[in-house]
Structure formats: structure tokens, C-alpha cells
Phi, psi and omega in degrees: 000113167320183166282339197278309220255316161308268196309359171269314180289342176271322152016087190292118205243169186289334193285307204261330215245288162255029162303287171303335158269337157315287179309324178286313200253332194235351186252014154325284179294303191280073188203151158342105180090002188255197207285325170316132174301318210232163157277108194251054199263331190297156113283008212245342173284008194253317153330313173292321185250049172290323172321307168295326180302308204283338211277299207271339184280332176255030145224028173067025183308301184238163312325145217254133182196081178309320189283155210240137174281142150098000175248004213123131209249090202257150145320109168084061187255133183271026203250152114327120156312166182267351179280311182281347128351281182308300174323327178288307192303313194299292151336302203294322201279315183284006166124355170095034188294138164274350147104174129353097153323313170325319202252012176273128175284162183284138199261128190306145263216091178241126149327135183282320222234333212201128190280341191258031164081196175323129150295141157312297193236143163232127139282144175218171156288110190310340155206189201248168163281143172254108201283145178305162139313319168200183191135182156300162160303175186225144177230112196220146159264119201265127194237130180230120155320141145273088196310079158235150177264348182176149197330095177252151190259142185251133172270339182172148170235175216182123182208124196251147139288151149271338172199101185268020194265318168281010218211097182287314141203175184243170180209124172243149162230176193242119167266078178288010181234005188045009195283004161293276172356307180275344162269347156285321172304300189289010184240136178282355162268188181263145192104186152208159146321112172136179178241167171324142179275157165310319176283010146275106199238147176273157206282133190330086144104008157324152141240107169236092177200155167245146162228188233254146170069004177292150148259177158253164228206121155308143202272181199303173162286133185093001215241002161335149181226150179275097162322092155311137151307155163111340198265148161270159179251130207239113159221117214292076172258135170257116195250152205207133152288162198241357181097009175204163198294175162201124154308154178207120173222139178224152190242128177235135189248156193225129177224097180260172210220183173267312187265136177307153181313128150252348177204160185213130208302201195221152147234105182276131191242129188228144182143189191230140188242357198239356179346151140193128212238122146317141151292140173095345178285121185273329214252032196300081187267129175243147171205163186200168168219191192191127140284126188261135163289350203233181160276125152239182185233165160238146187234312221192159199207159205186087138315141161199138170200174172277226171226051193263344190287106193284281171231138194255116174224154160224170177198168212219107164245132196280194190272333190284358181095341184300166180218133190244139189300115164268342169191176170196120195234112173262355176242120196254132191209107190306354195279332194242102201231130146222179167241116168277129195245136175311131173280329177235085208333169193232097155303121201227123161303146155307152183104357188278094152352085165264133189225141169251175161190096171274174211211120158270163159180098185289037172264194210260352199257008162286126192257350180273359180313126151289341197260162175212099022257183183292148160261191175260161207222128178230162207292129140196241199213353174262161209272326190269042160222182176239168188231181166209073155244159184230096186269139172236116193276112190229150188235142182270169214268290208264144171309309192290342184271359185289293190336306171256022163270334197263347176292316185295339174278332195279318195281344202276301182288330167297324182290359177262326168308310194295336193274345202261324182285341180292314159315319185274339184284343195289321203258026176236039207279359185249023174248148191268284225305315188322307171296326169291279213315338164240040120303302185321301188280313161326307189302324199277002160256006196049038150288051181313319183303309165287323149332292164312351181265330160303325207262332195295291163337321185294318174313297175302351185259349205196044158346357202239025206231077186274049157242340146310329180276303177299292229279359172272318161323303189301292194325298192292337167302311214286338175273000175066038186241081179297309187295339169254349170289333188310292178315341175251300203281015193249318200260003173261325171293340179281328179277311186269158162246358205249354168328037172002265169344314186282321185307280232258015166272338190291322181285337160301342167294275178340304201286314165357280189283356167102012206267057199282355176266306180322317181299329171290327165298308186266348147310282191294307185330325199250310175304357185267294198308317155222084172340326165251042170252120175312320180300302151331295190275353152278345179276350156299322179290340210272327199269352194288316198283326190277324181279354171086020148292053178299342180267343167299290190298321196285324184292305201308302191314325166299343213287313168301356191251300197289348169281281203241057167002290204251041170287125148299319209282309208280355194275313176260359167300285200310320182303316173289317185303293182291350177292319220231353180289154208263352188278038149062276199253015179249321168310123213202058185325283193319312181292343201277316160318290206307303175276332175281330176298305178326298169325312168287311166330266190339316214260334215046056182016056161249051208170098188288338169293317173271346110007272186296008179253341173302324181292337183306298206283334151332287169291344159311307184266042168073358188272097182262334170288317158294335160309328200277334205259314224248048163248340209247302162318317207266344173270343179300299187285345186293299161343311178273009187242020196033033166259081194283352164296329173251356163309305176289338181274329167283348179280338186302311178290307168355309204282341206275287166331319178315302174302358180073024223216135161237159186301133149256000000 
């Protein structure tokens, strides 16, 4: 066989050699509906830009895949083999052939609209917001309902711009209180001004968010989160002009599953909050760690910064010294973010060190540098500041280890919020949003005395601010200053009269204080204004059942069971009201067992109200030995809580149970 006739069959052609690679690494993006300006589906559209192909593919430009191999093993990895590298250049360079029509495999089968195929439920915005022409960033929240009729557990969530060139990155949370919802209602464009309320909280331990170039991505296995009815999807955008108006609309998609959690992550956020970058500074280094108190696994990892950020590394060193890669990025380029997911969790013992270290470099040779010439640049949220974060989704090894794995993540992050907003009131102090923002994070360490002194400052700059007026209330309730949490949650009802929230902490203040018909007023004033806030209509029931309104309180405790199945507060009112009413036609031993066991489940038998109502329902229904245990238990745990009065009140009903005797 000649040589002419060897080098042709060996020959690389586009039908059989690079089709299949094409199609696998670039036409995710690059085909009809996806996010790439052009299409490479062809041969004849990938034969037009073969140059660009090689140029960019042999220097790992495209497909864009930021982690350096051989550092961490991620799932659903966008990287080129060096081979299949090779394989682009050796075809281009022998003339591109398209081969045999024969030997093209069937062209792969992609959702036009959604990457993970059809959503189960979609929301969108009933019209779009229209982002300025110029200005500042913009920071706005979007509140979308969610259609559901009953708890579905969720696998992934998927969330598109319709014009994603304004859209810097989005942050979603889950509102089960609708109180986002009512701050959408009160702003006449869509959306409101602003970031998330605390009761948009994201789902235990998600990264749930998009930034430019992510996918989407079913969460780890086992590791699904629960939808409520009732809930909105809260989403958080920071949006940047473009030099001309742009419309905007976004859509979120729910792909729910059957099966229930077996387990629930942790998400530890490691980074600096205190950035401050010189101009001209090449080498700006920030770093932090975390000891996992517990055994854990890492599933998954989401480096994030702007764009001054060069390079990334994190790592895992265990107590034995050894040390394992968790990601590592030198070309660092904000335009391509992802969550990164493990093909296998990384099992990490306790004691093990996770350390970051990002690398900046604000100089003029930098090319993403935004400012010209450079300036100095500090940690915030606007695209000409900078970020540092390293989020790490860790599952704790044993289930009893979650409680003090996510409290101890939780105490590592408040003190880096504080220290970092504690910074920004400094060189802000005559904005009220500063004070709250370290009122908040004080409340939320029970650093009360300073939280109130903040929130008292804010007041003072903005009197009009009845959430501000609430959260001192709350603060002063937690010190057990009922009369004066009374006074703040009174003046938070005078700015707002539509303030739920203040309705149903001022009546818990009231029944406090014995004031029990105001209290009733205003426990329904807040369960009217929302209907579906649970917390209000279980402390009604709870307050209806002491006045020997049982039959009021048992309709409130359903309303609450029909919301929230496994609400502790509503299981056992309604479990007490059938054990122990003097009411006939209210009574339901067997049912009554029945819901209070569900409580006890809920509570892990720590929750002494569910408790004295499980011994009830016990003895109603004749169970007197479970009566006597589950009193003996409720006098045990008070006793180790020092409530030695009511330690002493469960032995007495002990003795009442003994006698075979039930509460009326």
C-alpha cells in the first residue's frame, strides 16, 4: 500500500473523530437556544471558525473549565483531554475533512429551553423589570409563589435572565412567611429595592444561586430539600447597567423527586470580608480555615470573587499531616463560576483543616482590571469591589453530628459578617441600614446589650422604620424587658397597623403580662393579615386551650396541622384538648396518642409541653405506664434545665397516673 493511501485512512475526519468531541464539550452551549453566540453543530459551521477552534482549545481557553486537573476530581467536567487537543489540531492541520456522512453519530438530544430537560413546577415574572441605562449597580428582589399543593421534596432548581449580560449574579432563598411577598406588593415596580428579609433563608445547607457561566446541577444524592405549600422563591439580584434601559425577566425552575433527605448538608463559607486592595498591589493575598469539629464528607465547592482575583487554591490537611487537593484555579475569570461537585465526597476526620488562599492583583497589567488607571478597591457587593469566598458543602459523617456541625459553621460566620459590616458602619455611621445590619448580626449571637444600642441609633437616624421598631422589640423580649419590648413592638404597629410579625410578638408580650383578651386580638390581627402564618395561629391555639376555648383552639391547631403536618406546638395542643376536654365530642384518646407521638418524634423528646401532653394522651387512652415514663422523663429533663417548680409539678402528675387517674 503506498504512503499517500496509509496517511489518508489514517486520516482524521470531522463525521468520525471530531464530531463526538465537539458535540460532548462545546455544543452544550454552542447549538440553537443555547447561551454562545455561534453554533458548532455543523460541519460546515465548526470548518468556519476552525482556527478559532484551535487557537482557543490549545490553550484551554474554551471549553471553559477553571479547576487544574489532578487537584480535585469534579463531576461533569468541561476539560479537554490532551488528547482530544491533539486530535482538533492534527484534523485542522491536515485540511479539516469531513469524512464519510455515514460514520456521524446521531446528534445529541438537548432541551431548546431548560439544561436539566422539563421542570416539574416554573415560575416567572408576571412583567420584567426595566434596569437603568446608567447609575450605580442595582440591587433588586424578585418574590415568585410557588404552585404547589403539598410538601414535594426538591433536586434541583434551574434559574434563567432572559438577558443575562445585566445580571451579575442572582442568590435565591425560600420564603415560607410570605413576609418577602408584602414588601413586593408595596413597591409599584416588580420586585422591591433591597436583599433578602431574614425569613428568606436558603434551604439547609444549598448553594442555591447563578453567576455568569454555572450549570445546573441536581444536588448530591440523598440530600433533596423540602418545599412547603404557601412557599415563594426569593430572588436576589445584583444587576449592572449597560449604557442603555434593558428589560428584564427571570424564570425558576423545580425538579422535584419522591424521595425524602437521609442526610443534611452544612454550607461553611471560608474567605475575607475586610478586602482592601491598594492600587498597583500585584500579589494581594487573602486566607482563612475551618477545623471540622465532626467526621465529614465535602460533596461539593463554589470558589467566588470579582474581578481582580488571579488565583485559588483550597486544600483539606488532615490530623495526620497528610494533605488533600480541594480545588485549585490560576486563571481565575469571573465571567465562568461554578459549583463544583465531586465525582466522589472527600472524606475528611475530625481535626482536619480546610484552608483557602486567593491571590489578587490590582495593577494596570492585569486586563480584567476594571478601574484605569488602578484604584483601590474594597470587600463589598458591587462589581467594581471585590469578594473572597470559598463556599464548602460538608455532610456530616454520623446524622447526631449535623446540630453541632452547622451551629459551630454558623458561630465561625457570624463573627466574620460582624467584623466585616462592623467595618462598613465605621466608615458609614450615619446610614440606619449599617446599624441594623450589626444590630442583626449581634441579635443573632445574643450580644443583646449591643444589638439594642444599634437598633436604638438606627431609630435615631429613621424613626420610620417599623422593622426596626420590631427587631428592638424582639431584642428586649429576649432580656426579658416585656414592657418595654411591649413599646417597641406598639411603635412598630404605629408606622406599619399591617406589621403581622409585630401583631403576633406584642400578643405574646400581653398573654405574658396576663393581658389575654388584647392578646387574642392581636394573635388573630396577624394570622388575618396571613393567613398562613403558622407561628401566630399556633400561639392562639395554644392561648384559646388555657382559656378553655377548645373548640376555637383545636379549629386554630387544624388550620395549623393543614399547613405544617409535623408543626410541633399544633400536635400537641390538639393532642391535649383530646386527652384531657371535659367536651365529649372533642375527645380522641387513641388520636390523641397518635399526634402527640408524631411530637415527640419532632421534638426528639426534648420539649416539655410535648411531653406533659404525651402523658395525657397516654392516660386517656388508658396507658398508665406510659403515663408514669413519659412524666418521669418531663421531670428528669426540666430538673437538668434548673426548672425545679415544674420538675416538681411532673412528679406530682406521676403520682396522678400511678393512681390511674387522668387530668380534666
Amino acid at each position: 500500500m503506498v504512503p499517500a493511501m496509509i496517511a489518508a485512512m489514517l486520516a482524521l475526519t470531522f463525521t468520525k473523530d471530531i464530531a463526538p468531541i465537539i458535540w460532548a464539550r462545546c455544543a452544550t452551549c454552542h447549538r440553537p437556544g443555547g447561551i454562545a453566540p455561534f453554533s458548532l453543530l455543523s460541519f460546515a459551521d465548526v470548518k468556519q471558525r476552525a482556527t478559532l477552534i484551535r487557537a482557543v482549545t490549545a490553550r484551554r481557553i474554551m471549553p471553559p473549565w477553571k479547576p487544574e486537573p489532578g487537584k480535585g476530581e469534579f463531576a461533569d467536567a468541561r476539560r479537554l483531554s490532551d488528547a482530544e487537543i491533539a486530535a482538533i489540531e492534527q484534523w485542522i492541520a491536515e485540511g479539516a475533512a469531513e469524512g464519510d456522512p455515514a460514520h456521524l453519530a446521531p446528534l445529541p438530544a438537548w432541551s431548546t429551553d431548560w439544561q436539566l430537560g422539563a421542570p416539574d413546577v416554573v415560575v416567572r415574572m408576571p412583567e420584567p423589570f426595566h434596569v437603568p441605562a446608567d447609575g450605580t449597580d442595582v440591587f433588586r428582589t424578585f418574590v415568585l409563589p410557588v404552585p404547589v399543593s403539598r410538601p414535594r421534596y426538591v433536586r434541583a432548581v434551574e434559574f434563567q435572565p432572559d438577558n443575562a449580560r445585566v445580571v451579575h449574579h442572582a442568590t435565591l432563598g425560600i420564603d415560607r412567611t410570605r413576609s418577602s411577598r408584602l414588601l413586593d406588593e408595596r413597591d409599584p415596580e416588580p420586585g422591591y429595592v433591597g436583599g433578602m428579609v431574614p425569613d428568606a433563608r436558603y434551604p439547609e445547607g444549598q448553594l442555591l444561586g447563578w453567576t455568569p457561566g454555572q450549570s445546573a446541577h441536581d444536588v448530591a444524592p440523598g440530600t433533596a430539600w423540602r418545599l412547603e405549600p404557601g412557599s415563594d422563591v426569593v430572588v436576589q439580584l445584583h444587576l449592572q447597567p449597560t449604557g442603555r434601559p434593558e428589560p428584564l425577566s427571570i424564570s425558576v425552575g423545580f425538579f422535584f423527586t419522591d424521595d425524602p433527605p437521609t442526610r443534611t448538608p452544612v454550607g461553611l463559607r471560608l474567605g475575607s470580608e475586610t478586602i482592601d486592595i491598594p492600587p498597583g498591589q500585584r500579589d494581594y493575598t487573602i486566607a482563612d480555615s475551618y477545623v471540622t469539629p465532626v467526621d465529614v464528607e465535602v460533596i461539593a465547592i463554589q470558589p467566588h470573587a470579582h474581578n481582580l482575583a488571579r488565583r485559588m487554591t483550597a486544600t483539606a490537611t488532615l490530623p495526620d499531616g497528610s494533605r488533600r487537593w480541594l480545588i485549585a484555579i490560576a486563571d481565575w475569570d469571573f465571567r465562568w463560576q461554578e459549583v463544583y461537585r465531586y465525582e466522589r465526597s472527600i472524606v475528611l476526620p475530625k481535626g482536619t483543616t480546610i484552608a483557602m488562599e486567593y491571590v489578587y492583583d490590582n495593577s494596570a497589567d492585569n486586563i480584567r482590571n476594571p478601574r484605569h488607571p488602578p484604584g483601590r478597591v474594597v470587600w463589598g457587593q458591587n462589581t467594581t469591589d471585590e469578594m473572597g469566598d470559598l463556599w464548602v458543602q460538608l455532610v456530616p459523617r454520623t446524622a447526631g453530628d449535623y446540630t453541632s456541625l452547622n451551629a459551630d459553621v454558623q458561630r465561625k460566620h457570624s463573627t466574620e459578617d460582624l467584623a466585616a459590616y462592623t467595618k462598613l458602619l465605621q466608615a458609614d455611621p450615619t446610614n440606619p441600614l449599617r446599624h441594623d445590619a450589626v444590630a442583626d448580626l449581634y441579635l443573632e449571637t445574643r450580644q443583646l446589650d449591643a444589638a439594642i444600642d444599634h437598633f436604638r441609633q438606627s431609630l435615631s437616624l429613621n424613626p420610620r422604620s417599623a422593622s426596626t421598631h420590631y427587631n428592638l422589640g424582639y431584642a428586649l423580649a429576649l432580656q426579658g424587658r416585656r414592657d418595654a419590648a411591649i413599646e417597641s413592638f406598639r411603635a412598630a404597629l404605629q408606622v406599619d397597623p399591617d406589621y403581622a410579625p409585630a401583631h403576633n410578638n406584642l400578643a405574646a408580650m400581653l398573654q405574658l403580662a396576663g393581658r389575654t383578651d388584647e392578646a387574642v386580638e392581636h394573635y388573630r390581627r396577624a394570622a388575618t393579615l396571613r393567613p398562613d402564618n403558622v407561628e401566630a395561629r399556633a400561639n392562639l391555639g395554644q392561648l384559646l386551650s388555657a382559656r378553655r376555648e377548645e373548640r376555637a383552639a383545636a379549629a386554630e391547631f387544624r388550620a395549623v396541622l393543614a399547613m405544617r403536618e409535623d408543626n410541633p406546638q399544633a400536635l400537641a395542643g390538639l393532642a391535649w384538648i383530646e386527652a384531657t376536654s371535659t367536651d365529649r365530642s372533642l375527645r380522641n384518646p387513641e388520636d390523641a396518642v397518635h399526634l402527640a407521638e408524631r411530637a415527640a418524634v419532632a421534638t426528639t423528646r426534648r420539649d416539655l409541653t410535648v411531653l406533659d401532653a404525651l402523658a395525657a394522651a397516654y392516660a386517656a387512652a388508658s396507658r398508665f405506664d406510659e403515663a408514669v415514663h413519659a412524666t418521669e422523663e418531663a421531670a428528669d429533663l426540666a430538673q437538668a434545665q434548673g426548672r425545679l417548680d415544674l420538675a416538681t409539678r411532673f412528679r406530682e402528675r406521676g403520682k396522678l397516673y400511678k393512681r390511674k387517674e387522668r387530668r380534666h
